[in-house]
C-alpha positions as CSV (number, residue, x, y, z in Angstrom):
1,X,87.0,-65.7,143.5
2,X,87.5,-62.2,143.1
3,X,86.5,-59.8,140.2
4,X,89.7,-57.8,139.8
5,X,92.7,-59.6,138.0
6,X,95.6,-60.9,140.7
7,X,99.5,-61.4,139.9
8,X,99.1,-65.0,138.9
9,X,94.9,-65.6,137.8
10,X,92.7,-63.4,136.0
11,X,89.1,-62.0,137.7
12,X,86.1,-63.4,137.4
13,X,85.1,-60.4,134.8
14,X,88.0,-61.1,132.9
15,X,87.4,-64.6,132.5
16,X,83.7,-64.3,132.1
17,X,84.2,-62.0,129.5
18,X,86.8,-64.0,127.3
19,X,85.0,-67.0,126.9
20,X,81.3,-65.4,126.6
21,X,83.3,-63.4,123.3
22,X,85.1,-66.3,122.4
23,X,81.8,-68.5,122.0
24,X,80.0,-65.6,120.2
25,X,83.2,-65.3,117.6
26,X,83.1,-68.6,116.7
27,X,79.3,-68.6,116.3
28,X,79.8,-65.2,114.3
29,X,82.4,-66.5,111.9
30,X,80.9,-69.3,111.5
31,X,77.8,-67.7,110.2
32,X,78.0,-68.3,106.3
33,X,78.4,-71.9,107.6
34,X,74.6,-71.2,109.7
35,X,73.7,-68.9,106.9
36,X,73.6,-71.5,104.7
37,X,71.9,-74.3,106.9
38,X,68.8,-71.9,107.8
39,X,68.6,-70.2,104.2
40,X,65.2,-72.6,103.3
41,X,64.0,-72.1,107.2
42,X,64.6,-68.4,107.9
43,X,64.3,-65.1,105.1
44,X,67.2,-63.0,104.4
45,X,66.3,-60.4,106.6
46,X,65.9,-62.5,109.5
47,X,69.3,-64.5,109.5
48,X,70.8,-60.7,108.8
49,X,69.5,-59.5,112.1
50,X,70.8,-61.8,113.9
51,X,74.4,-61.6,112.1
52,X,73.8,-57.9,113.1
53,X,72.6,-58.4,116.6
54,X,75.1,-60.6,117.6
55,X,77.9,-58.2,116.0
56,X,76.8,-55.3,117.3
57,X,76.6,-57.3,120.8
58,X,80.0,-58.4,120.6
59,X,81.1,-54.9,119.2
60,X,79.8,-53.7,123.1
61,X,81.5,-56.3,124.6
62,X,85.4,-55.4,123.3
63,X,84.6,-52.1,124.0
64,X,83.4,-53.1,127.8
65,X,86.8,-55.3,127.8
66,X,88.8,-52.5,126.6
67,X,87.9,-50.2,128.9
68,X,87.7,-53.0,132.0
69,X,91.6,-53.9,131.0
70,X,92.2,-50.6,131.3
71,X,90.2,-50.1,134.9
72,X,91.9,-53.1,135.7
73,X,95.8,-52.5,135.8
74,X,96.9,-55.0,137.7
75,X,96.7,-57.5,135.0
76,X,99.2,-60.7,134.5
77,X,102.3,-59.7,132.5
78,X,103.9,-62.1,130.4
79,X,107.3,-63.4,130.5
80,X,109.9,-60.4,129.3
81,X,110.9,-62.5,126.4
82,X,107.1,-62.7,124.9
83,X,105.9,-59.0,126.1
84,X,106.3,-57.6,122.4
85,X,104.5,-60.7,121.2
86,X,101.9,-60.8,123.4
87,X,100.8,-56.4,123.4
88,X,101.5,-57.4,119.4
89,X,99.2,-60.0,119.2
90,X,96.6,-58.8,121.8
91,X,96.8,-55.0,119.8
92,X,96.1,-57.7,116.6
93,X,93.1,-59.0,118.1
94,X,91.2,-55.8,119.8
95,X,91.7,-54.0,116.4
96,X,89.8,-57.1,114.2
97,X,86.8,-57.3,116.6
98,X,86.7,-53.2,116.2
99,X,87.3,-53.2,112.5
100,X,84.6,-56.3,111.5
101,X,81.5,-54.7,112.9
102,X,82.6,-51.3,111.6
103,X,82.9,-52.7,107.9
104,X,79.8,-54.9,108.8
105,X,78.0,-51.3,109.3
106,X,79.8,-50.2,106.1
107,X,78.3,-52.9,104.0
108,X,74.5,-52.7,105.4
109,X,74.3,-49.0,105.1
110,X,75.7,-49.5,101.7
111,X,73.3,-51.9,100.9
112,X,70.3,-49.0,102.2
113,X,69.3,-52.1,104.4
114,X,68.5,-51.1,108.4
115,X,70.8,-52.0,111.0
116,X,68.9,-53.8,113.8
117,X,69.7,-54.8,117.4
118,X,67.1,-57.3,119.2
119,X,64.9,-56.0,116.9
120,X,65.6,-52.4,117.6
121,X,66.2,-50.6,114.3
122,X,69.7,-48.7,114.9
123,X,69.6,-47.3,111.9
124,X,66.3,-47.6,108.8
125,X,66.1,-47.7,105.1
126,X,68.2,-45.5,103.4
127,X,69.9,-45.2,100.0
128,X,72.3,-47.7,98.2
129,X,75.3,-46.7,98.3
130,X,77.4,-49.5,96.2
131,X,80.6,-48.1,96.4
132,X,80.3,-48.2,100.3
133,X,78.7,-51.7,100.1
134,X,81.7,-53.1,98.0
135,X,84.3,-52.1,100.1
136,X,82.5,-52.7,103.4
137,X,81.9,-56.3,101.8
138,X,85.1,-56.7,100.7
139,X,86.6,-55.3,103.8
140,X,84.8,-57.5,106.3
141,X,85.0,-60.7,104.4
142,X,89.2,-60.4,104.5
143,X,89.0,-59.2,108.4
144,X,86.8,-62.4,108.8
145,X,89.8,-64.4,107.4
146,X,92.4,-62.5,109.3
147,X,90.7,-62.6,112.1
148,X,90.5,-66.6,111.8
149,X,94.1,-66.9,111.6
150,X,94.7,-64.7,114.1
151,X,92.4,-66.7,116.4
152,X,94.4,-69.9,115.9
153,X,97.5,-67.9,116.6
154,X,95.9,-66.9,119.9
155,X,95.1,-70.6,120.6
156,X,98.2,-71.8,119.2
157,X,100.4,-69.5,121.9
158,X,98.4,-70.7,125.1
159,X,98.7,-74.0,124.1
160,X,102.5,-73.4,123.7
161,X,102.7,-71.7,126.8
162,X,100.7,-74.9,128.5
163,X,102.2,-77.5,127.1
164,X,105.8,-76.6,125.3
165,X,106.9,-73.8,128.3
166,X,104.7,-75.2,130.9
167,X,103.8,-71.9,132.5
168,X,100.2,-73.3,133.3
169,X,98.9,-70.1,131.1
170,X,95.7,-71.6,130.3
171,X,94.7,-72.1,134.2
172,X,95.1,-68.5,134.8
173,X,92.1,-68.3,132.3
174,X,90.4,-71.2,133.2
């Protein structure tokens, strides 16, 4: 098994780091579902730092993939006839898990909430800001939605690719 990417399998890192992000998205979109089960259990503030911890973790994560796709340029290239859809759909992707955290930030500094990370205040108290907090809200909730559809679009086209086109895809991931 080798860390780099080959012609026909993705590396170890690569792999790794798909399904440790693609666990922690679901979990993180999921989170009004969570939200709601732990309200009587866990305050507010709590259930916050963990929605923050886990986005801010997964923000460092797509920027370690970005720049490990880009270290790594001998990376699989799709079938000519899906290229545009794939660097479409991929471009798609990157952009969401960039854009949620970022309006997630919007929203608590709007709020004059503190941003924390494992418990590590990245940024304290400060002053509402509601303008900034409506938009970041507003602005995160629809990238949370776009970025549901754009997951089952993800899943959708390696399933196609597995099953319809039978390019085996999905082992070069596995």
């Amino acid at each position: 098994m080798t860390l780099m990417d080959a012609d026909n399998r993705y590396g170890a890192v690569s792999r790794a780091v798909h399904w440790i992000m693609a666990v922690m998205l679901l979990v993180m979109l999921a989170s009004e579902v969570w939200f709601e089960a732990l309200e009587h259990t866990l305050s507010d503030a709590s259930l916050m730092a963990w929605h923050q911890t886990l986005g801010l973790t997964i923000f460092g994560l797509v920027i370690f993939r970005g720049l490990w796709r880009w270290l790594n340029r001998a990376r699989i290239t799709p079938p000519a006839q899906w290229a545009t859809m794939a660097k479409l759909g991929h471009i798609a992707l990157y952009a969401l898990m960039i854009l949620m955290p970022l309006s997630g930030l919007a929203s608590s500094l709007g709020e004059g909430d503190p941003v924390t990370f494992f418990g590590w205040t990245v940024f304290g108290y400060g002053p509402e800001i509601e303008w900034l907090e409506d938009s970041g809200e507003e602005v995160h909730e629809v990238l949370a939605n776009v970025l549901w559809l754009m997951i089952g679009v993800h899943v959708a086209a390696a399933l196609a690719h597995q099953y319809l086109l039978g390019d085996r895809i999905m082992k070069r991931m596995a």
